[in-house]
SEPA-485156 format. One record per residue: x, y, z of N, C-alpha, C in turn. Coordinates in steps of 0.1 Angstrom, whole numbers, padded with zeros to 4 digits, always signed. Layout:
<recs>
XYZXYZXYZ ...
</recs>
This chain:
<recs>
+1056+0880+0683+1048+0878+0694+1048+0891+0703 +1060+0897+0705+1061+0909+0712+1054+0917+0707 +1054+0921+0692+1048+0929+0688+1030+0930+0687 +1029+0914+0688+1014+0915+0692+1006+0918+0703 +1017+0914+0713+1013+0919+0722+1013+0933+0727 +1020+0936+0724+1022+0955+0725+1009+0962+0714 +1003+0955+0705+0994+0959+0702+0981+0961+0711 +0981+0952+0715+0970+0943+0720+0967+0954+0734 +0982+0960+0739+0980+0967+0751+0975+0979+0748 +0980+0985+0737+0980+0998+0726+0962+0999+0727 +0958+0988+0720+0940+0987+0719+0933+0990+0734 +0940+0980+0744+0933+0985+0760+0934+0993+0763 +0943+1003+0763+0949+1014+0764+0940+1028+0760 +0934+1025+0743+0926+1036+0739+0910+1031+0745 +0908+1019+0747+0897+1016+0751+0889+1018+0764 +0898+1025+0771+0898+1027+0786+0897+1044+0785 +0903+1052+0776+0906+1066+0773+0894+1074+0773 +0890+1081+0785+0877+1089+0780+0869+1082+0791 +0869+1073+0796+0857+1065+0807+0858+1074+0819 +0848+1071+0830+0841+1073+0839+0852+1064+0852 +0858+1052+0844+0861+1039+0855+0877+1039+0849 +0883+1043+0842+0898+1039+0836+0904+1033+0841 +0906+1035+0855+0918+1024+0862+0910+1010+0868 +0897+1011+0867+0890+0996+0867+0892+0985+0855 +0891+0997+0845+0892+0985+0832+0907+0983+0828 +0913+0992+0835+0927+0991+0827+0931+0977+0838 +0926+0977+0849+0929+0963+0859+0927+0955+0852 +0915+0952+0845+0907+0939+0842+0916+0938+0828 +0922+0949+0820+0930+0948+0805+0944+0942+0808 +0947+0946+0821+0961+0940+0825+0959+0925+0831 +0952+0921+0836+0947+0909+0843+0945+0902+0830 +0937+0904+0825+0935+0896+0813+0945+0893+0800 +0954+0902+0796+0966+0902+0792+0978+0891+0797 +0981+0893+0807+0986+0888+0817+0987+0873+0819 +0972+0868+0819+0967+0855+0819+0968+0851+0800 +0962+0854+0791+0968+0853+0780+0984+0851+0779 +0985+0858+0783+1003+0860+0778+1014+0847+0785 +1006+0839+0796+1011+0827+0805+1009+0818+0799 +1020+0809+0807+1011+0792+0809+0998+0790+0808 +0991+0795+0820+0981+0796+0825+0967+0791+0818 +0969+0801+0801+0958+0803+0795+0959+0787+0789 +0968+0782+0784+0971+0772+0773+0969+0772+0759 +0975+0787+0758+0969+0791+0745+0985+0791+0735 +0997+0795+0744+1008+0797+0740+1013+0778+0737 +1015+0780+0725+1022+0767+0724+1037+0763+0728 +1042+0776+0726+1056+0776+0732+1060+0769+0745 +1052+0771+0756+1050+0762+0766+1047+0746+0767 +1045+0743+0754+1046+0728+0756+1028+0727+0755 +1028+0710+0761+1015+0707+0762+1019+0694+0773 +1004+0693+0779+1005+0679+0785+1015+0678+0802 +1023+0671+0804+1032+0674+0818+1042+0687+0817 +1050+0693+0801+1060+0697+0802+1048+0712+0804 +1035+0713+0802+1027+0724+0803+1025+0729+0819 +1018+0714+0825+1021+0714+0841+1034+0719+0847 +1039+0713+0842+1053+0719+0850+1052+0733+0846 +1054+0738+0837+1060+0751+0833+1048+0762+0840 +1035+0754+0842+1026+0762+0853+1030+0766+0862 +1032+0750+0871+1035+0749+0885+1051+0761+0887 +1060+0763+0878+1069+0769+0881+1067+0785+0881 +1053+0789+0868+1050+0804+0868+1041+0804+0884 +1034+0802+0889+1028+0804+0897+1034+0805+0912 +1049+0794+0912+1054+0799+0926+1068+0809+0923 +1071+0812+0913+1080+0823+0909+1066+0839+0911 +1056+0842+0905+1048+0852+0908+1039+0847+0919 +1033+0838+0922+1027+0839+0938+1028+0838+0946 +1021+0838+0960+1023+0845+0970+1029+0823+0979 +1037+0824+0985+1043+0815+0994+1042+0811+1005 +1032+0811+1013+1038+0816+1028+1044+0811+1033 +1052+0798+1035+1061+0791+1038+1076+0800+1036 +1077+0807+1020+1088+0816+1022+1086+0827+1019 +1079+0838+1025+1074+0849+1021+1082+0856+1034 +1083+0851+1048+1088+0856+1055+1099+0853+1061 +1112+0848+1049+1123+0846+1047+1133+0861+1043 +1129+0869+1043+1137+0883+1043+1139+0882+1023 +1136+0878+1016+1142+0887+1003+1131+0896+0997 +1137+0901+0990+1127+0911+0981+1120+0905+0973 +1125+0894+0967+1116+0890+0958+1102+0882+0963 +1101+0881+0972+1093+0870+0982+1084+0884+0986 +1092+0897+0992+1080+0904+0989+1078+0912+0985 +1079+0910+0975+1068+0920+0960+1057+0908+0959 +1060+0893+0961+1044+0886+0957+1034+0886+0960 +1031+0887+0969+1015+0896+0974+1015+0907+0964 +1021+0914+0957+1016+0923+0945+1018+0920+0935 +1026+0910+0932+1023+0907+0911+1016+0894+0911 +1011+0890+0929+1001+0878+0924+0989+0882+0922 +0980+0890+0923+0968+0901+0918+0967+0903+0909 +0980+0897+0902+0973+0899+0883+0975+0881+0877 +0978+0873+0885+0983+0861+0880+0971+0854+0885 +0961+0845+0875+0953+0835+0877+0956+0823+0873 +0945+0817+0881+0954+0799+0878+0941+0790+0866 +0930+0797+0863+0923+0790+0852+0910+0801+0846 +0908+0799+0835+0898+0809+0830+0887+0807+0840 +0880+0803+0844+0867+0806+0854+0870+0816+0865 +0888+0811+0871+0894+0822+0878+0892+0834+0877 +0898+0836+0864+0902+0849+0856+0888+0853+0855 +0875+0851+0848+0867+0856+0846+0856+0860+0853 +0857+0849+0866+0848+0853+0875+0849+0866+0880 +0866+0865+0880+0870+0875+0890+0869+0889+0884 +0873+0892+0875+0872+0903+0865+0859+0909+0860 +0847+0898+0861+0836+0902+0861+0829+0911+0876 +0829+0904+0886+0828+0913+0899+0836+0925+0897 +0848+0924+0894+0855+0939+0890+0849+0944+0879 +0842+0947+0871+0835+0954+0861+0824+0955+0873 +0817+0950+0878+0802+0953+0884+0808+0960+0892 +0812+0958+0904+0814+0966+0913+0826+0982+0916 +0834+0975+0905+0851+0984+0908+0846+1000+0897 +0835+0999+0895+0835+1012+0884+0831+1026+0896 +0818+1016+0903+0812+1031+0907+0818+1033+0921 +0829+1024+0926+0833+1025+0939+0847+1037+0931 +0854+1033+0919+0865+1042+0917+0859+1059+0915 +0847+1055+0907+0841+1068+0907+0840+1079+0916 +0837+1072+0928+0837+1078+0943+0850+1080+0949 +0856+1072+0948+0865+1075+0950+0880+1083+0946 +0881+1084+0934+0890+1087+0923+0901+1082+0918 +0907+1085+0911+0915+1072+0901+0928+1068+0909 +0933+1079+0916+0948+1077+0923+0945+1069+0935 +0932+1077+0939+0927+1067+0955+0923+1055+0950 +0919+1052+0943+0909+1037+0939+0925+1029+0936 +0937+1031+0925+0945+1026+0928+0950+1021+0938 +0956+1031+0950+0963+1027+0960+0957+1019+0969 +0941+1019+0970+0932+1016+0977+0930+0999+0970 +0931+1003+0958+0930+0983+0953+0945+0978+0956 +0954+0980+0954+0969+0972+0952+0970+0973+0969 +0967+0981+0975+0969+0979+0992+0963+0970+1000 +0948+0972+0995+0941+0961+1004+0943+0943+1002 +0947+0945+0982+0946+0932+0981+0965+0924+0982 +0969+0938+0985+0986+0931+0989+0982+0927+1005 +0979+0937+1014+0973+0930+1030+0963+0917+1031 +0950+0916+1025+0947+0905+1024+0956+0892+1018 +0963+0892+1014+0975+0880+1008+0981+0877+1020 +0989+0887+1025+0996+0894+1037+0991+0882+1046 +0978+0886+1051+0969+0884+1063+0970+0865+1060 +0968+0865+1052+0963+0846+1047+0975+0841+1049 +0989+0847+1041+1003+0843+1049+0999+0838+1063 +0999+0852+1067+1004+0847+1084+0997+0838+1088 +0982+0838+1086+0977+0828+1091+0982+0814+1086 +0987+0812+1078+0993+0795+1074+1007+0800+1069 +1015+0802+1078+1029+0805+1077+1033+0792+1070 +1030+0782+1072+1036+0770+1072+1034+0760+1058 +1024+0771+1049+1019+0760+1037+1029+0767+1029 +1029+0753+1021+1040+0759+1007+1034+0755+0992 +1019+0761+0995+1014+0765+0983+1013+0780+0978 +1014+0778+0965+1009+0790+0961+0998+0796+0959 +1001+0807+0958+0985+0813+0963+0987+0830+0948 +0978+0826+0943+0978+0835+0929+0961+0839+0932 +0962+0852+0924+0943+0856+0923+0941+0870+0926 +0931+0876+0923+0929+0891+0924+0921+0889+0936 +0912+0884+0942+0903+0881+0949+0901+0893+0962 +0914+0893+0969+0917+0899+0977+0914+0910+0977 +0920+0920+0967+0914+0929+0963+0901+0936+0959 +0895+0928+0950+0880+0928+0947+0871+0926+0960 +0877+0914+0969+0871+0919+0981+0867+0933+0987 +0880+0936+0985+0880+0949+0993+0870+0962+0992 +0868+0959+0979+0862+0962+0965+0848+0965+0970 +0845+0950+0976+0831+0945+0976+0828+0960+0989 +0838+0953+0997+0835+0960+1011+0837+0974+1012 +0846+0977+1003+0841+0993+1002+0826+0996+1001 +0822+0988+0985+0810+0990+0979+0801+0993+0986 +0799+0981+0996+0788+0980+1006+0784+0994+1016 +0794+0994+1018+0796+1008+1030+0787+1022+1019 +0798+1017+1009+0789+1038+1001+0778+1033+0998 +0776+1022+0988+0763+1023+0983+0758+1009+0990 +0748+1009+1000+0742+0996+1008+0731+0997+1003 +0720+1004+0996+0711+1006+0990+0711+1003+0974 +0724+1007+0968+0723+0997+0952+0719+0984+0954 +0708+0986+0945+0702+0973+0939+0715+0963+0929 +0712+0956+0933+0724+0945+0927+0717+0934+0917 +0716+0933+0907+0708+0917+0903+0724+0904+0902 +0718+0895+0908+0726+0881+0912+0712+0867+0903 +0726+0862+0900+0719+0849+0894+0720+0836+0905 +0715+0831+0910+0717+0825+0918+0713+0809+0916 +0723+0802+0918+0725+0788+0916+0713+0781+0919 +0712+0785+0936+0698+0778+0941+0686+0776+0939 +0684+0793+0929+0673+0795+0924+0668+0796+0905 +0676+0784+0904+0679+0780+0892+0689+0791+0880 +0695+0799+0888+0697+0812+0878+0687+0821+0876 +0676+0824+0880+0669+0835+0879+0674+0845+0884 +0672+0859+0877+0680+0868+0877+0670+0874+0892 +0674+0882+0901+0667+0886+0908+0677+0899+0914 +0669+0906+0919+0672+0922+0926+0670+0921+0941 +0684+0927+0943+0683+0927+0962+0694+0941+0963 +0692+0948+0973+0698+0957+0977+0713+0953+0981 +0723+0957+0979+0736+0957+0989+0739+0955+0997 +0729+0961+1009+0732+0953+1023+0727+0936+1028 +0721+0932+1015+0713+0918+1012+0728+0906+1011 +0730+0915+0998+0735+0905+0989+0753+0904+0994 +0756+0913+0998+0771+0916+1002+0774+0907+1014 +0765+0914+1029+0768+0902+1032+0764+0887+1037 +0757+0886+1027+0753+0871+1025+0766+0864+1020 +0775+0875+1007+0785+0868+1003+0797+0863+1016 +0797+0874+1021+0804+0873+1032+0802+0863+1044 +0790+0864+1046+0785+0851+1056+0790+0834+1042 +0792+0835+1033+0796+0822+1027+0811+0822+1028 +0818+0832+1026+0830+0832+1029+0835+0826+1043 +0831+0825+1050+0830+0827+1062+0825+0813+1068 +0816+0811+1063+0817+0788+1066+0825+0785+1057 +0826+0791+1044+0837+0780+1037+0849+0781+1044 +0855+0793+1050+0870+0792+1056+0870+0784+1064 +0857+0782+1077+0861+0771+1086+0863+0760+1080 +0857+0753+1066+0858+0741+1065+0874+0738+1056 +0878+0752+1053+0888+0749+1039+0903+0740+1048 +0906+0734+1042+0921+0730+1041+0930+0738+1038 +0945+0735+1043+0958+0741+1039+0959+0733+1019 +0950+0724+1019+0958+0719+1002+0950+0730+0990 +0953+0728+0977+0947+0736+0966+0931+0738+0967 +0931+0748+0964+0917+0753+0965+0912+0769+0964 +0905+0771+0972+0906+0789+0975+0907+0791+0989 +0914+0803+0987+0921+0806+1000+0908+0818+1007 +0900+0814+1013+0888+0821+1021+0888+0835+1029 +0896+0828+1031+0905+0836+1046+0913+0854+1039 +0914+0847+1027+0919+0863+1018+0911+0869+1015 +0896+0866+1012+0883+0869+1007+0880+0881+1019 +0877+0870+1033+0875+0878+1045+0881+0887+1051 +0894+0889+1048+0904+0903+1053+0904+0914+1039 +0901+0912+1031+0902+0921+1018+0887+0927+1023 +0873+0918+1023+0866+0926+1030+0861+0932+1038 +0868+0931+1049+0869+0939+1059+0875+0952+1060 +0891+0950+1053+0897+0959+1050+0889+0972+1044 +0880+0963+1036+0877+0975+1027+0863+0979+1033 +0858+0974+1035+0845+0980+1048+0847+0989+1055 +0862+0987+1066+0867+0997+1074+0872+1012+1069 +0877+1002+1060+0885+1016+1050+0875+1027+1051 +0869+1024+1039+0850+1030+1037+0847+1039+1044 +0843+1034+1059+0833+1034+1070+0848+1044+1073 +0860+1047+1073+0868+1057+1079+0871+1069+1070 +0871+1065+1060+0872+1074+1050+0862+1083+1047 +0849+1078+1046+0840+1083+1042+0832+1091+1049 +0816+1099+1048+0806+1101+1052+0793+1091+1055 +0784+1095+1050+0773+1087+1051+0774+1083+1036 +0768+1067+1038+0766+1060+1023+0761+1074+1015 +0758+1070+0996+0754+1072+0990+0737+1067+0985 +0728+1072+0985+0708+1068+0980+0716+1057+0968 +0701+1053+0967+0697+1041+0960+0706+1045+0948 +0708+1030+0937+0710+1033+0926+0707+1017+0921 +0711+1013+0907+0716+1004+0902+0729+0998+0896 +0730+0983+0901+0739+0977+0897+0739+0971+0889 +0747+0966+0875+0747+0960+0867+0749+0944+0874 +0744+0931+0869+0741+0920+0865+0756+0912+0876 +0758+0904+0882+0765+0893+0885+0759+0886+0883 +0766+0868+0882+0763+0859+0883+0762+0850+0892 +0764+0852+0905+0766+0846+0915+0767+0858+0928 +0763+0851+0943+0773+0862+0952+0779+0864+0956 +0790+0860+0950+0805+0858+0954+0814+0855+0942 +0827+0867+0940+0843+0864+0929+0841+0850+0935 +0851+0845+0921+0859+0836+0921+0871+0835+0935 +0878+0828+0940+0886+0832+0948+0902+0829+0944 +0905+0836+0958+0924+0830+0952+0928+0818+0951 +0935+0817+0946+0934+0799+0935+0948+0797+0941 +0945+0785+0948+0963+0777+0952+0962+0763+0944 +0970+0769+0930+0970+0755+0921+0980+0744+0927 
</recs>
């Protein structure tokens, strides 16, 4: 099994070698690995099946995710979770939603930015947005797993350099027809839904909203400080929605 997997990373590895976006895909090769390699996927039989599967979940998810009930109990281990929960998802729709926005968006923002900055710039904003959702519900003692945070941030970079990429979104309401809207359309429209869903969300399982909306912010401001003036028009490749998947409190 080890050895398959060390394959498997060997393949991501060369497949990423030579790109335009390398530390985007190699996110999405690690994320997805990652999720394979768990509970999570239900692919490993070694974990059981059925309750002894549940459990062995429920126990990967608050050993790697984020707590906030004890996140601000002083150990180390409590905080490194806001950073190895950004690669831990709690169900394929999770995983894929999320990973897909990172292919759309995370290529031409790293581009701009460059491979060391686009690193530090993803693992920071999406460890503060985690951060940020703690504080605000110190008191829940769910876990909280998901990239979300980060891809927010993603988003809201995005928006700032390129507000003029055309984006095509498939949109639910409109039966899935594929349709083209500029960046400053579609971004924050996502954001305006972020943003009623958090009023209405609950402390129980679900998505955590509230990490959505400080990842994009973060990363808006970031942008908007780091930067010059946006970047002219361009195109975006294909989402299916306007809005990642979010962070998943199984």
């Amino acid at each position: 099994m080890i050895r398959k997997w060390s394959a498997s990373i060997v393949r991501a590895g060369r497949s990423v070698r030579g790109s335009s976006a390398p530390v985007t895909y190699s996110l999405i090769a690690l994320c997805c690995l990652t999720f394979l390699a768990g509970p999570a996927s239900g692919l490993n039989p070694a974990y059981g099946t059925g309750d002894e599967l549940l459990a062995v979940q429920r126990a990967y998810f608050r050993r790697w995710g984020v707590i906030p009930a004890e996140l601000f109990e002083g150990s180390a281990g409590s905080a490194l979770t806001p950073a190895t929960a950004l690669f831990v998802h709690g169900g394929w729709v999770h995983l894929l939603g999320n990973m897909l926005f990172l292919y759309v968006f995370g290529a031409m923002t790293e581009e701009r930015m460059g491979r060391v900055h686009f690193t530090l710039f993803y693992v920071g904003c999406g460890y503060l947005a985690l951060l940020g959702y703690a504080v605000a519900n110190a008191d829940s003692g769910q876990s909280l797993v998901g990239a979300s945070g980060a891809i927010s941030a993603v988003l809201g970079a995005f928006l700032y350099l390129f507000p003029r990429a055309r984006v095509t979104s498939l949109l639910p309401f409109l039966f899935f027809l594929p349709v083209r809207f500029p960046a400053w359309v579609v971004l924050p429209f996502w954001a305006a839904l972020q943003w009623l869903a958090a009023g209405r969300a609950s402390d129980g399982p679900g998505v955590a909203y509230l990490a959505h909306l400080i990842g994009f912010g973060l990363g808006f401001g970031y942008a908007s400080v780091r930067y010059g003036r946006p970047t002219g028009p361009t195109r975006v490749k294909a989402a299916p929605a306007p809005a990642p998947e979010g962070e998943n409190q199984p």
